[in-house]
C-alpha atoms as one frame of an Amber mdcrd trajectory, in Angstrom:
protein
  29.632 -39.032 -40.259  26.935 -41.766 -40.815  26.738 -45.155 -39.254  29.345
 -43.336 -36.240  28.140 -45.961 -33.815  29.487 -49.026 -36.142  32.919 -46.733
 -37.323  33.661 -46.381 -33.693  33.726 -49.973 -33.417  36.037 -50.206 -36.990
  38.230 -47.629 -35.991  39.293 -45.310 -33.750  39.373 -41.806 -35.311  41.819
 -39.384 -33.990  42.789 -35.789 -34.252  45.698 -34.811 -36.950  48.961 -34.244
 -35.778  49.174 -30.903 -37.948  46.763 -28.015 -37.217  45.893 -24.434 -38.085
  44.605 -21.198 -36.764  41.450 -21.054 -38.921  40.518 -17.680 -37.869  36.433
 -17.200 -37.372  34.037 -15.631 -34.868  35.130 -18.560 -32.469  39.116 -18.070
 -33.243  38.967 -22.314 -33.256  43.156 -23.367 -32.751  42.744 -26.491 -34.746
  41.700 -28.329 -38.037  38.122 -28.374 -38.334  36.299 -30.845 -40.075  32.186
 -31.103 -40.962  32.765 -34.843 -39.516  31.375 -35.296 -36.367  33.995 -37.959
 -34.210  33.008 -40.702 -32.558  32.822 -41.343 -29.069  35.991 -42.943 -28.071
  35.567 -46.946 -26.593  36.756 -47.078 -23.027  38.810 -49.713 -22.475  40.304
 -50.727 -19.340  44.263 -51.506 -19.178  43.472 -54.849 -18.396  41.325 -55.964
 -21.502  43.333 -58.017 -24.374  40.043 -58.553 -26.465  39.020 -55.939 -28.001
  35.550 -57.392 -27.996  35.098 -57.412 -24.133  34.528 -53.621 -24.502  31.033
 -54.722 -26.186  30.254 -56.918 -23.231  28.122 -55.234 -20.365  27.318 -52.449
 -22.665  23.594 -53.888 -23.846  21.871 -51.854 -22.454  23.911 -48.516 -23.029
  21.863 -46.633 -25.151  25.216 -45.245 -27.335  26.347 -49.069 -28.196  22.334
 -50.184 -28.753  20.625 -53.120 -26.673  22.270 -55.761 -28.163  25.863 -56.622
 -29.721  23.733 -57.975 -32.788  22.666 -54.319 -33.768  26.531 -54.194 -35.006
  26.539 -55.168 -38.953  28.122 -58.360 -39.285  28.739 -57.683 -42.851  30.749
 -53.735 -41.697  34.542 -54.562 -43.118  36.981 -54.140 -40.214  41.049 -54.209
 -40.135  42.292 -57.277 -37.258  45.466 -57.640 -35.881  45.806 -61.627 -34.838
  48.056 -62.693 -32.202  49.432 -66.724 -32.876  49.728 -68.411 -28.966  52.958
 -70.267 -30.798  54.179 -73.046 -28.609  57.869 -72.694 -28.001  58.179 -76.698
 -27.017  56.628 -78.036 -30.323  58.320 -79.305 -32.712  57.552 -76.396 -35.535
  58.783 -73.195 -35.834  57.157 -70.036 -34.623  56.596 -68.716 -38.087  54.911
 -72.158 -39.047  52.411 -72.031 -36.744  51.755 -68.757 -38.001  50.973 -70.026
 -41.210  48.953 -73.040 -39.843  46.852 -70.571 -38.068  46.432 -68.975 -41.348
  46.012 -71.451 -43.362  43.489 -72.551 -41.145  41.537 -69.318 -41.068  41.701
 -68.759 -44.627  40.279 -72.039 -45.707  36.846 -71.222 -43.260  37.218 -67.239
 -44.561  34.283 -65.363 -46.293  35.084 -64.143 -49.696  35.965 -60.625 -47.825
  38.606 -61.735 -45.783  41.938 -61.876 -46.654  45.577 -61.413 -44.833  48.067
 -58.232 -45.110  51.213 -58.570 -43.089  52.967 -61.384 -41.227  54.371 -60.950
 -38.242  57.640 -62.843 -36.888  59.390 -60.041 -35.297  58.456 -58.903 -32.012
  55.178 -60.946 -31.935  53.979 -63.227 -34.316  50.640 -62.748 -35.913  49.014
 -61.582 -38.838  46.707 -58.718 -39.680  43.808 -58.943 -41.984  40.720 -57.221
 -43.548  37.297 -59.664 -42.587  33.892 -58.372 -41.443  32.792 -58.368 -37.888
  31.189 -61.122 -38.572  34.207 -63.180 -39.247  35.530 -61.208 -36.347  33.586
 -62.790 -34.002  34.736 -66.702 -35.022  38.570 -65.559 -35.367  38.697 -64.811
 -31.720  37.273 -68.105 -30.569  39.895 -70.094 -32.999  42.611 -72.518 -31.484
  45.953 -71.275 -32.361  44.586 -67.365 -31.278  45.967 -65.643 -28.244  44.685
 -62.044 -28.936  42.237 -60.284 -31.313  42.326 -56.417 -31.415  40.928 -53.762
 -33.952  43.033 -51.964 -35.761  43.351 -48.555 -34.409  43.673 -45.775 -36.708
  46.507 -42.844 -36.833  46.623 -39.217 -38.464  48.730 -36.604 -38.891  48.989
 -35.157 -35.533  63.899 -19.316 -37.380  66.119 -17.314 -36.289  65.123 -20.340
 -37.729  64.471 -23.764 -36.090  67.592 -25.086 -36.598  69.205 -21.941 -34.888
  66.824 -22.658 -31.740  67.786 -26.387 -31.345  71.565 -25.538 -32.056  71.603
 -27.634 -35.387  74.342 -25.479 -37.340  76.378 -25.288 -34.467  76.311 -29.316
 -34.879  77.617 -28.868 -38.496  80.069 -26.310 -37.842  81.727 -26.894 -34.220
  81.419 -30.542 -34.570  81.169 -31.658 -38.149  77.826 -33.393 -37.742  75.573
 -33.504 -40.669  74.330 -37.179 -40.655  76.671 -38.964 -42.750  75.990 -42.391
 -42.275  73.014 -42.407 -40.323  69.019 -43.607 -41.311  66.267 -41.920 -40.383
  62.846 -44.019 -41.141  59.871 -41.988 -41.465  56.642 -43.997 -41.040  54.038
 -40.983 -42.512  52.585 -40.431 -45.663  55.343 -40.883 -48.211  58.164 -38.833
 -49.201  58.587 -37.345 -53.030  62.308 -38.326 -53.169  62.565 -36.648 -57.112
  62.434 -33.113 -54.555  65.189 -30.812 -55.431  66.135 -30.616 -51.937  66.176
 -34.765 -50.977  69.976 -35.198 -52.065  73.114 -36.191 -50.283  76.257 -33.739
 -50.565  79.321 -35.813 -52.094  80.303 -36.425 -48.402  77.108 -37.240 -47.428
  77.648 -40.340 -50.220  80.952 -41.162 -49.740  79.959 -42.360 -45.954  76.224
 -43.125 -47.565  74.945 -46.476 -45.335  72.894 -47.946 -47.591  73.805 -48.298
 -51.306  72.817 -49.287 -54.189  75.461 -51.627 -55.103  75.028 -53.615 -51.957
  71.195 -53.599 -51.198  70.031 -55.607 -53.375  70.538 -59.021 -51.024  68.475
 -57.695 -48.565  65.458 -56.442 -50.987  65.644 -59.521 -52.012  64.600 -60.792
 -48.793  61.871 -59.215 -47.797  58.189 -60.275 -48.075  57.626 -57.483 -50.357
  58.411 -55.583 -53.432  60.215 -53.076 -52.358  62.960 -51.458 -54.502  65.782
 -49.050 -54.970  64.985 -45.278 -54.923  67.686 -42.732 -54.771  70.782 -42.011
 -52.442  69.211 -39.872 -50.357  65.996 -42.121 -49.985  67.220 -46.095 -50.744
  63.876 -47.981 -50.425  60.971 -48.072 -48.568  57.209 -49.374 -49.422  53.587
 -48.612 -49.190  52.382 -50.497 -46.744  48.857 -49.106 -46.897  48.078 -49.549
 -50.600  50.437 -52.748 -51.187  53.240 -51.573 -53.275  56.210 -50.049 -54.277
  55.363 -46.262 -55.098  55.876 -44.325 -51.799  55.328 -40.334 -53.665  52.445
 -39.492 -52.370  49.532 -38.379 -54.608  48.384 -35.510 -52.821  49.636 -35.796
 -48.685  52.612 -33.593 -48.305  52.587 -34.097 -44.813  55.632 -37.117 -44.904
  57.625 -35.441 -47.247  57.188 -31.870 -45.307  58.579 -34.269 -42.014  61.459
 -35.948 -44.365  62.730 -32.118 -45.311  62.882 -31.232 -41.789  65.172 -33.851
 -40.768  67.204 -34.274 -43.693  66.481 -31.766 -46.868  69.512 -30.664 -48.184
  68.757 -27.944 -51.363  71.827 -27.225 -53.406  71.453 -23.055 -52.360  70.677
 -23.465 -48.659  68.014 -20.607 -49.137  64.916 -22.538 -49.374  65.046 -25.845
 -46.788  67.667 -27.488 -45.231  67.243 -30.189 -42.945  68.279 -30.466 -39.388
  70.949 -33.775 -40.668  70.878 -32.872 -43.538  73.054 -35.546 -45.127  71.307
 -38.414 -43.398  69.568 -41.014 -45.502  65.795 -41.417 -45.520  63.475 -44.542
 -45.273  60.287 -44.281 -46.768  57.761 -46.231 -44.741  54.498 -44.999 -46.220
  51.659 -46.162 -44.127  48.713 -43.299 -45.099  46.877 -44.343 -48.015  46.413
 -41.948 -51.205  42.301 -42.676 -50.652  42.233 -42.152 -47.159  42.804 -40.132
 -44.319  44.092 -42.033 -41.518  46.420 -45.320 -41.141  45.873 -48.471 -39.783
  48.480 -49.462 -37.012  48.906 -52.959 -38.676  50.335 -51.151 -41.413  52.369
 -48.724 -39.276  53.755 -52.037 -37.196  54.646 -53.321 -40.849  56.800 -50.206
 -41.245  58.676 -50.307 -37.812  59.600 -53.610 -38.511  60.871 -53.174 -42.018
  62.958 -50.209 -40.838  64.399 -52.043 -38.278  65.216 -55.079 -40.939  67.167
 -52.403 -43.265  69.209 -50.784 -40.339  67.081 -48.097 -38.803  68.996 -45.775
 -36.675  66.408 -43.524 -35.499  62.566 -43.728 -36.333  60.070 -40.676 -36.652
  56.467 -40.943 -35.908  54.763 -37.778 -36.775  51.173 -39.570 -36.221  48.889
 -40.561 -32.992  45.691 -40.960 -31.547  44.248 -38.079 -28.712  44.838 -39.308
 -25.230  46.914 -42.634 -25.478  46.816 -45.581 -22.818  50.050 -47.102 -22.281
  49.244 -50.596 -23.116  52.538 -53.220 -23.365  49.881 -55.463 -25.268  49.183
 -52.677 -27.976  50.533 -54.002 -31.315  52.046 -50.546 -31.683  53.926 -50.335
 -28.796  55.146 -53.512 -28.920  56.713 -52.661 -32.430  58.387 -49.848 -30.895
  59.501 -51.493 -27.757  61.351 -53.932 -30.584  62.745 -51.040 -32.819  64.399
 -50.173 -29.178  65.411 -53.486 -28.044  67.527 -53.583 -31.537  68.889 -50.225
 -31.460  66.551 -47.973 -33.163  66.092 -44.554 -31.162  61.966 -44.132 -31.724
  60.645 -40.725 -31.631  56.689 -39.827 -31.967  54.928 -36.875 -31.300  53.009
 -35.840 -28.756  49.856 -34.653 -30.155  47.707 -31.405 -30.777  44.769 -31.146
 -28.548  46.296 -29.313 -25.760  44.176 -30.416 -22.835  40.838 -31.593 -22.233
  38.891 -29.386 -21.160  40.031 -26.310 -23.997  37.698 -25.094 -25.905  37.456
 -21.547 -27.408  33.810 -20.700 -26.403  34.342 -19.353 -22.962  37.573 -17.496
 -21.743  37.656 -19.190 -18.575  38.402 -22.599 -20.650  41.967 -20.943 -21.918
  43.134 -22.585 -18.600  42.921 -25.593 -17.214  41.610 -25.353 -13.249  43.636
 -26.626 -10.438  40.903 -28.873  -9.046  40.320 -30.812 -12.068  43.546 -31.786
 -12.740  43.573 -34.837 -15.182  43.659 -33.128 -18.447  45.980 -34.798 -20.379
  45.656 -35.798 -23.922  49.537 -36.570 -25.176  48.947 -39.170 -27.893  49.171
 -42.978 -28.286  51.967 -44.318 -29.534  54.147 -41.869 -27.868  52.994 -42.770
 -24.537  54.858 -45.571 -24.497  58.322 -45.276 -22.213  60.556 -47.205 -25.584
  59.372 -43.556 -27.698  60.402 -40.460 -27.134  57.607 -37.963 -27.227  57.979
 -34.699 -28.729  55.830 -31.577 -26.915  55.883 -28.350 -29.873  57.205 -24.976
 -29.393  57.131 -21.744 -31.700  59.557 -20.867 -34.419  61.099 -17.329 -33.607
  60.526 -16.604 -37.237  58.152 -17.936 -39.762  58.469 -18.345 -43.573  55.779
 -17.172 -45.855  55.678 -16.633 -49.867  55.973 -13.828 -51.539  55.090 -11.193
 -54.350  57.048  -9.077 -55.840  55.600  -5.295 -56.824  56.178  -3.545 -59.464
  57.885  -0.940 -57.053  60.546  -3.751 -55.843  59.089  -4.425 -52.752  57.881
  -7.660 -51.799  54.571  -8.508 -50.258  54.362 -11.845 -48.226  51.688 -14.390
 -48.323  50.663 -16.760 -46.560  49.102 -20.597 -48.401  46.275 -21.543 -46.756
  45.372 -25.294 -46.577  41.543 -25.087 -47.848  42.269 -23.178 -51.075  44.651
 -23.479 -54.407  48.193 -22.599 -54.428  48.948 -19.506 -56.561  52.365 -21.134
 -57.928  49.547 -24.085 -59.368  47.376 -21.792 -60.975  49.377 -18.240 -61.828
  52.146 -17.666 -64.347  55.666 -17.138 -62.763  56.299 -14.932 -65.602  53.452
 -12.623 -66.168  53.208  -9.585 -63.913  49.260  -9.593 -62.033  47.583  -5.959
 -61.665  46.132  -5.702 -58.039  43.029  -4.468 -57.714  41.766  -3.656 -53.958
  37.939  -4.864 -53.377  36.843  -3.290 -50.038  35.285  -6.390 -48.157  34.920
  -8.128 -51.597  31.220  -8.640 -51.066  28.876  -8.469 -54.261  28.441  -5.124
 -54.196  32.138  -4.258 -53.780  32.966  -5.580 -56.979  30.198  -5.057 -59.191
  31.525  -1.819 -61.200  35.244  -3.130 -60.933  36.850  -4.730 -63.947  38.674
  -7.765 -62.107  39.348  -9.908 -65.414  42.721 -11.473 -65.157  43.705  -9.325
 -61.944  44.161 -10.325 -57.965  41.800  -9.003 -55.946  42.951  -7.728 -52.526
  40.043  -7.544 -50.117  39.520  -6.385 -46.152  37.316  -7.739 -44.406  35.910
  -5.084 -41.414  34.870  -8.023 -39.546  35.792 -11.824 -38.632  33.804 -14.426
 -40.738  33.252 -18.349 -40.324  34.363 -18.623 -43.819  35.901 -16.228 -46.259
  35.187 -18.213 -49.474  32.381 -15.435 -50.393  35.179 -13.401 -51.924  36.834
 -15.945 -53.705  33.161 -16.160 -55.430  32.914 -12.585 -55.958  36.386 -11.579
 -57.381  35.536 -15.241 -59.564  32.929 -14.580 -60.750  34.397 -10.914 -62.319
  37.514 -12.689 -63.718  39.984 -12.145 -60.852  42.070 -14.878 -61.204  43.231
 -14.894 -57.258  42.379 -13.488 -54.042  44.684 -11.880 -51.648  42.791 -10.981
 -47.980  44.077  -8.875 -45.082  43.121 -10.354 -41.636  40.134  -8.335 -39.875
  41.056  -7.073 -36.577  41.673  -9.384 -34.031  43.044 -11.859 -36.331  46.566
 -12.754 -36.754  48.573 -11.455 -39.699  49.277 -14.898 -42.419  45.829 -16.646
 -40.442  44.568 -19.937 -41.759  41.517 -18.672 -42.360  38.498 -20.684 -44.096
  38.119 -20.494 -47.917  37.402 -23.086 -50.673  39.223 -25.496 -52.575  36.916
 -25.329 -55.617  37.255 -21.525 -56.673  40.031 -19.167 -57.096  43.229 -19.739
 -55.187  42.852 -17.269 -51.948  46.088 -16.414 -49.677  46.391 -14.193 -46.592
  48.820 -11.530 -45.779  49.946  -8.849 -43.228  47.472  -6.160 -41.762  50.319
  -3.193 -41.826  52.363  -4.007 -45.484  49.272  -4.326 -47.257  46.792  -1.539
 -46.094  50.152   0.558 -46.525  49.699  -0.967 -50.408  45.416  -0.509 -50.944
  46.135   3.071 -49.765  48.254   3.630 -52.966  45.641   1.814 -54.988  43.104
   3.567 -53.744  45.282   6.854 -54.486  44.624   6.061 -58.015  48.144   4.347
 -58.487  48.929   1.040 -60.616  50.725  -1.618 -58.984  51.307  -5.420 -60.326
  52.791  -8.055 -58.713  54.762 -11.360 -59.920  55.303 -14.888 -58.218  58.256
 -14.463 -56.313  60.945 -17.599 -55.842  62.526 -16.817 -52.452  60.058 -16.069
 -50.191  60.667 -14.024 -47.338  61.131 -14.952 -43.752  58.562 -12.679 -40.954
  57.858 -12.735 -37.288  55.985 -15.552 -36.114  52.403 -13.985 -35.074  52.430
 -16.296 -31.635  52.590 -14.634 -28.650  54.308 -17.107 -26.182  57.321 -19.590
 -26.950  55.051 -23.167 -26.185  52.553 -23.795 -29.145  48.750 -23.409 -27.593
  47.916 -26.441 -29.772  50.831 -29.079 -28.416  48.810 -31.624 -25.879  49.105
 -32.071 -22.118  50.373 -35.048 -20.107  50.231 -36.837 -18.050  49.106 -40.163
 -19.897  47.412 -42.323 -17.911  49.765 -44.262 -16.199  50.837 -40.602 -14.762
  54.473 -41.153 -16.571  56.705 -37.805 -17.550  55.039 -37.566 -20.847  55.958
 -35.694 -23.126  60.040 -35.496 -22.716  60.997 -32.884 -24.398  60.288 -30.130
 -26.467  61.298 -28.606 -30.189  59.955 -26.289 -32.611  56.668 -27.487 -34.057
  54.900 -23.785 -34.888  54.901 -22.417 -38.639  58.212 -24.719 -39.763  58.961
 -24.418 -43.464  60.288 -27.762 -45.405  59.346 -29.478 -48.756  56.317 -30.264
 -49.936  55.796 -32.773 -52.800  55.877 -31.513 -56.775  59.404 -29.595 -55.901
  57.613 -27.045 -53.732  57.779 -25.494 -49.935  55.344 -24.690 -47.438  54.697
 -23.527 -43.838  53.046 -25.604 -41.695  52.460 -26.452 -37.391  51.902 -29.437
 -35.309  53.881 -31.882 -33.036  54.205 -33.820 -36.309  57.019 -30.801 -37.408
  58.470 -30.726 -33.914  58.985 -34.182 -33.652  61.646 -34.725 -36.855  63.791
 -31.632 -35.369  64.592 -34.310 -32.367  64.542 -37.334 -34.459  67.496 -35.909
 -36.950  68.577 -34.689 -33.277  69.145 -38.106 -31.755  70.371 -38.939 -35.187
  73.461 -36.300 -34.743  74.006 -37.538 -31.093  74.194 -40.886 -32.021  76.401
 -40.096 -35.037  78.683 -38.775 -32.432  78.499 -42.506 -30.354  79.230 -44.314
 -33.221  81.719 -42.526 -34.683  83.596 -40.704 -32.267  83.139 -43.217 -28.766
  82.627 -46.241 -30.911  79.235 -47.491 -28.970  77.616 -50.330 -30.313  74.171
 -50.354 -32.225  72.108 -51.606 -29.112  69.142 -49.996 -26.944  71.630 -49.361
 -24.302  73.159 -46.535 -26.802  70.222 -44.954 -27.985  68.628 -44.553 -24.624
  72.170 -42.484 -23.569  71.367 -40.853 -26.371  67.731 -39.839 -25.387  68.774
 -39.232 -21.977  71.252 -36.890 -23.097  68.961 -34.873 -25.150  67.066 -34.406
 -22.459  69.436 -34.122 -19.963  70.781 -31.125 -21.785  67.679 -29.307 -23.180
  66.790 -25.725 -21.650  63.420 -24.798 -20.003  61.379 -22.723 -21.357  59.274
 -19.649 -19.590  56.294 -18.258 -19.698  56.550 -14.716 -20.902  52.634 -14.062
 -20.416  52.775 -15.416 -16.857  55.686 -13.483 -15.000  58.531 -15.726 -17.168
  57.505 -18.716 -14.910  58.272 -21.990 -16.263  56.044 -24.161 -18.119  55.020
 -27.389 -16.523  56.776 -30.623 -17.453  53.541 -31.481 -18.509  53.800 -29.087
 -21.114  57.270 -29.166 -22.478  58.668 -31.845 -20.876  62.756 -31.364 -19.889
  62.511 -28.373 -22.212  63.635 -27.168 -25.541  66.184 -29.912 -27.275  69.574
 -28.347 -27.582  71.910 -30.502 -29.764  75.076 -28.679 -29.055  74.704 -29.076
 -25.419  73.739 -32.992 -25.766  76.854 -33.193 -28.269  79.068 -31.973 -25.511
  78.119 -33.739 -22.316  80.456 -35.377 -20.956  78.187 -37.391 -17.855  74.515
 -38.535 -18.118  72.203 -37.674 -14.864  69.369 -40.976 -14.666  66.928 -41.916
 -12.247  68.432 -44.619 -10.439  66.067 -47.649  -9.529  63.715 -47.059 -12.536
  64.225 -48.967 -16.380  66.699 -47.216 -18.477  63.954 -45.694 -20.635  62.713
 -44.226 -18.010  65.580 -42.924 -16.386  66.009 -39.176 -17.829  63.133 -38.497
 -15.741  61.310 -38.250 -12.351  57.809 -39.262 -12.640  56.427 -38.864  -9.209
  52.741 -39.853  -9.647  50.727 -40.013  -6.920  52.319 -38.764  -3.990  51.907
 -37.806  -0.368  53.443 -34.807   2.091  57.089 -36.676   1.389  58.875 -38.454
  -1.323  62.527 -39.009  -1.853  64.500 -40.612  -5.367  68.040 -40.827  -6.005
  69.834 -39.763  -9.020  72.962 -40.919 -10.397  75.581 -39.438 -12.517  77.035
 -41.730 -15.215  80.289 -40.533 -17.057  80.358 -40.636 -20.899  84.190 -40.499
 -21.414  86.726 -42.031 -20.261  88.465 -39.039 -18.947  85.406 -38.031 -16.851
  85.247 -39.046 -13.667  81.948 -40.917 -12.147  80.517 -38.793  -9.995  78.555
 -40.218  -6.353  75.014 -40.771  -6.336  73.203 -37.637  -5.458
């Protein structure tokens, strides 16, 4: 990455929120990138201005010798806090403006504003230089400068494991009603699967006949989309078209909490008649989101009735900071009713890496590890640790003998439904290790090439270029040994598409082609569901608390590993992270507050959806270690345990923390300690017919 010094200051870059097992020599557990990150700034929970991190660093030889050796002409994102005077005679919101106004008329030609604030705080954000940066902070009218920080992606089925059908069938729970926002990367709302049943829009929330008012009020353009996803907006590119161009990743989140396809075979969503907010804050030309444009989407999901909010994005190793712009946003989504739920992250602990076995394990004298991610840190979110799906859903071929043969997509190459013909029938042609001189007497023209490699590689793209170059037109590779049947494994985008398969089903298959037998395969629709390859139930990849306020961090725990949903263009795909474990207990809470709503008449207020996240933790089931003697995982790790909605639908008390804030109360965070403590916990009846029991 060039210039890393000056991007560290622009932005903080962070690790996705989705990851893979790209197998090689190392065996690395997450995505890998040729980038090399920037250091992070270290910032003490004290500092407002983001600037004082520069001061006392001259002479630190990563920062440079003076603050000057920064490019005032480098483009940076702001967020500006307004110190509006209650007492005066104007309005908050026209102070705001005077402050901009002001700003604007002294502005550079590259400055200019994004969003206005007047919810929660009020403030603007804006795109200047550092420069500019600089003056801003010194302006009357300005309480706080920051930098905008920037966010990425961090069955039985799932939906058997968190008790979802029994939630549709026992109860008769599917969402109706309810809004789920999800700030990510769009959603493709033309999907096949992102409908409402007729139910679903009978008791429909938001509607088209009635919206309109409120569209109408908003800063923005936003518009009508469908039933099943009303409106939304881009907030990172400045208008109306939230499909993403390329970034499945929202739309793979949106099918998890609500898809709803018409034959129930290929995804259906944990709600799945709930409706769906699109608050797009990734960009279609770039990576990563700014959190002024993430605070833009909290806010305008709270404006159009937000019941529950999903934030399948974060930063490594988050400070809880009640200043943060971010935090603040979703301490307001709370305040209003809106049950906020964000995942925890993927960089399992600190001091992991896959170089030396004696890192698998984090040692007992160094015991501040964590990395759970910012914003989830905060005690308004609810922060979502990942487990493993019993089962995991891969493609599939079907052979010319009527078997099927599984596949599994792999993020760094094409897709086969892109670039083969669903109706033409492929011959396979098996290429040993699929190395030049492998192929070079085999007629591959039109054909898939199936290849084994004896030995684990960095990259496997060397056989796409092979097979290529002799007219295969795909690749099909069987893991080495020692690497997991349907691996990520590293290939390349720019040649022919490249899947991976199982070890046992297809050496079973190149010992009939090498028996001199013909066999073709054709695109299959279904796909077929196999054993998840992980060998213990908590995902390796989910991240560690305790933040750094040593607060129970994360809460709870749902299925996160090798979850199939919708992908845009009408398609499906497998994929892992917090980021899919974290809409299982957003469409969760969105069931459990159904319930509150409908059934015990709550009101809309934080008091309700903090029952509601105490319940789901109250109820969820802890989870053992089957590697280590079936002892338990460590809070630290999963939290209360593994979300169970049936068990949170039928609760009829509420155990809290007594003494302690109310979003804070499903839990005991002891921090530092000495030989003795002592807490009290209190039982709080749901029902009228239970009775309240004593404080324990």
């Amino acid at each position: 990455m060039k210039n890393t010094m000056k991007k560290s200051f622009s932005y903080l870059f962070i690790s996705a929120l989705i990851v893979s097992s790209f197998a090689s020599s190392a065996s690395a557990d997450f995505v890998q990138t040729n980038e090399v990150e920037p250091d992070p700034i270290s910032m003490k929970a004290d500092q407002s201005n983001v600037f004082s991190q520069f001061e006392g660093k001259k002479n630190d030889t990563l920062y440079g010798n003076e603050l000057s050796s920064f490019d005032p002409n480098e483009e940076v994102r702001l967020i500006v806090e307004v110190d509006v005077n209650n007492q005066a005679k104007a309005l908050p919101a026209v102070q705001v403006e005077h402050v901009k106004n002001t700003l604007m008329k002294k502005k550079d030609a590259s400055s200019h504003v994004r969003h206005t604030y007047t919810s929660g705080f009020y403030g603007f954000s804006m795109d200047t230089t550092i420069g500019e940066a600089e003056k801003i902070q010194d302006m009357a009218g300005v309480k706080d400068v920051r930098i905008a920080k920037t966010y990425e992606h961090t069955v039985v089925n799932s939906k058997n494991l968190v008790e979802a059908m029994n939630a549709w069938i026992k109860y008769n729970y599917r969402g109706e009603g309810m809004v789920v926002a999800i700030v990510d990367s769009g959603i493709d709302y033309r999907h096949e699967a992102m409908q409402l049943s007729d139910n679903g829009k009978k008791q429909a929330d938001l509607r088209e006949e009635t919206i309109q008012e409120d569209l109408n009020a908003t800063s923005v353009n936003d518009v009508w989309y469908t039933d099943k996803v009303p409106t939304g907006y881009d907030w990172a590119d400045k208008d109306n078209n939230v499909i993403p161009a390329k970034d499945s990743h929202g739309t793979h989140v949106a099918g998890i909490v609500g898809a709803n396809e018409e034959s129930q075979k290929k995804a259906v969503g944990v709600a799945p008649d709930v409706q769906l907010l699109a608050e797009k804050v990734f960009s279609d030309s770039i990576s990563y989101a700014y959190d002024d444009d993430i605070v833009a989407g909290i806010y305008h999901a709270v404006e159009f009735g937000a019941d529950v909010i999903n934030l399948s994005l974060g930063s490594e190793a988050g400070m809880v900071d009640a200043n943060d712009p971010l935090q603040r946003a979703i301490q307001y989504a709370t305040e209003n009713g809106v049950l906020v739920v964000a995942a925890a992250g993927n960089a399992a602990y600190s001091t992991k890496q896959n170089l030396l076995q004696r890192s698998t394990l984090p040692l007992a004298k160094n015991p501040d590890i964590g990395l759970v991610g910012n914003p989830g840190v905060t005690p308004y979110a609810l922060q979502v640790a990942s487990s493993e799906n019993d089962l995991m859903k891969v493609d599939g071929l079907r052979l010319s003998d009527g078997s099927k043969l599984g596949y599994q997509i792999q993020y760094s190459s094409k897709k086969f439904i892109d670039h083969l013909d669903k109706d033409k029938e492929y011959e396979l042609v098996f290429v040993g290790e699929g190395k030049s001189a492998d192929v070079k007497d085999l007629d591959l023209q039109g054909k898939i090439a199936i290849a084994q490699p004896l030995q684990q590689y960095a990259f496997y793209s060397y056989i796409q270029n092979e097979a290529g170059k002799k007219g295969a037109v795909a690749a099909i590779v069987i893991p080495p040994n020692g690497v997991p049947d349907y691996s990520n494994m590293s290939f390349s985008p720019y040649m022919i598409p490249a899947v991976t398969t199982d070890q046992e089903k297809a050496s079973k298959l190149v010992e009939l082609l090498q028996s001199g037998e013909k066999v073709t395969a054709q695109l299959e629709d279904e796909g077929l569901w196999v054993q998840n390859t992980a060998t213990e139930p908590m995902s390796t990849f989910s991240s560690y608390g305790s933040p750094t306020d040593l607060s129970f961090k994360p809460e709870i725990t749902a299925p996160g590993g090798k979850i199939s949903s919708t992908v845009i263009n009408n398609q499906y795909e497998t994929m892992s992270g917090t980021s899919m474990a974290s809409p299982h207990v957003a469409a969760g809470g969105a069931l459990i507050l159904q319930k509150y709503y409908e059934d015990m008449k709550l009101p809309k207020n934080m008091d309700t959806v903090l029952k509601a996240k105490n319940a789901l933790m109250n109820t969820s089931e802890n989870l053992t270690n089957p590697k280590h003697e079936n002892m338990s995982y460590s809070p630290r790790r999963q939290g209360s345990g593994l979300m169970k909605i049936e068990q949170a639908l039928k609760t009829p008390y509420l155990l809290q923390h007594d003494g302690v804030p109310l979003e804070e109360a499903a839990s005991v965070a002891l921090k530092e300690i000495d030989r003795t403590f002592d807490f009290t916990l209190e039982v709080e009846a749901l029902t009228k017919k239970a009775e309240k029991a004593p404080p324990i």
